[in-house]
Phi, psi and omega in degrees: 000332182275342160287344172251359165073031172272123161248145178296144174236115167321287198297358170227356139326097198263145152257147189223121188253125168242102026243133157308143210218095195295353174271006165253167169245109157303062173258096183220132170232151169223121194287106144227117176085259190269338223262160170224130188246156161214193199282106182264167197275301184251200189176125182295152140205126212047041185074002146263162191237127209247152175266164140311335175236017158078033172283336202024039176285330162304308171333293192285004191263306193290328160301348156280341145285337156280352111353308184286307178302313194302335175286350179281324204271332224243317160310305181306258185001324217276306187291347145246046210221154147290142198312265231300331173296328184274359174258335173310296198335298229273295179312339170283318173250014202214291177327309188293304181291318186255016157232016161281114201077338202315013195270339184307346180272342206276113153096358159335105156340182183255323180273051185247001186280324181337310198292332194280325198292334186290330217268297100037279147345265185308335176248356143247000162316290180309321183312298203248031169047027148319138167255131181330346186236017172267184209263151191227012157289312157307307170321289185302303185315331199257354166254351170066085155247134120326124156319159189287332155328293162310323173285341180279347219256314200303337183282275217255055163248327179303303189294337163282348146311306203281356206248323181288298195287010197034034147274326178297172168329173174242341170273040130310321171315314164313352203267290200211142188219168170285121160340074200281160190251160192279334185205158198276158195212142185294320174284033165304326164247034156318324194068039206259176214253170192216126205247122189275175162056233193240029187265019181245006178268178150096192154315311174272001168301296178290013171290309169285008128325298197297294188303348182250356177276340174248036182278333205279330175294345198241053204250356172248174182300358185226071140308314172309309167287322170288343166228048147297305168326296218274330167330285193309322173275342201282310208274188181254189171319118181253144191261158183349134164287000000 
């Protein structure tokens, strides 16, 4: 750190042990300079609050209460603004926050996906001066939204089209390569992916289903659409608030 002219800040310094195992006794402390850390349950970082079993549900509670607040606020305003000032609004302070980070959510059950998605909801509601309780699948069609699922699926199928196509970082590259089979097959030109170290575990295992059933779709010059497209037709309704 000092080579980069960096210093540790005591006072946001956390230990966080993953995964926790209720059948270890985690007695692990780390000394630094006066501070004694000792094993906490979450822990913050770049602004996600990451559990001990990668559950993120403290994540996902807080970015929906924070959300929330913001559609209250964005609610007083609405009779006097325009549906378009108010869809700026929303994409900007309420859109933006629940697609941060969101590829770390990849492979979630759907309700632990639920709050963001009522949120979602609830904010395009608003958009169009809606009651809560009309069908919002139409609403999204007309603003080209993704469900929130879908929109998680949509990160990291892009990013995985860049890292195969070398527009991404590169040590990304290192990650997933294609998948060659030891002898032909019938899915040989399937195109599917092959996941270096443990990323394919875990959390993330059905991500990787989702990235090799849609590599194939993204083989022409507009990858973002077709597999906005290939989204679009897959998921499902997301539901009602």
């Amino acid at each position: 750190m000092k080579e980069n002219h960096l210093k540790l800040n005591l006072e946001k310094s956390e230990l966080l042990i993953i995964p926790a195992c209720p059948s270890i006794n985690h007695n692990l402390t780390v000394q630094l300079g006066t501070l004694t850390l000792m094993p906490t349950k979450t822990a913050r970082n770049l602004g996600v609050i990451l559990d001990d079993g990668l559950t993120f549900t403290d994540h996902i509670s807080a970015t929906a209460r924070s959300c929330r607040f913001i559609l209250y606020n964005i609610k007083k305003i609405r009779p006097y603004i325009t549906e378009q000032a108010t869809q700026i609004l929303v994409q900007a302070l309420v859109i933006s926050k629940l697609d941060y980070c969101s590829s770390l959510l990849s492979g979630l059950p759907a309700s632990s996906i639920n709050p963001l998605q009522m949120i979602q909801n609830a904010a395009v509601h608003l958009v169009f001066s809606q009651p809560k309780r009309t069908h919002v699948t139409s609403l999204f069609i007309s603003l080209h939204w993704l469900p929130v699922a879908a929109r998680i699926k949509f990160k990291a199928l892009m990013l995985t089209y860049k890292t195969l196509s070398g527009t991404a970082p590169s040590y990304l590259n290192s990650l997933l390569k294609a998948y060659v089979p030891s002898r032909n097959l019938r899915w040989i030109t399937d195109r599917r992916l092959q996941f270096q170290l443990s990323v394919a575990q875990g959390p993330f295992q059905n991500l990787h289903a989702n990235c090799s059933s849609v590599v194939e779709c993204t083989s022409n010059l507009n990858p973002d659409r077709r597999i906005s497209h290939h989204l679009q037709k897959t998921a499902k309704d997301p539901p009602l608030p």
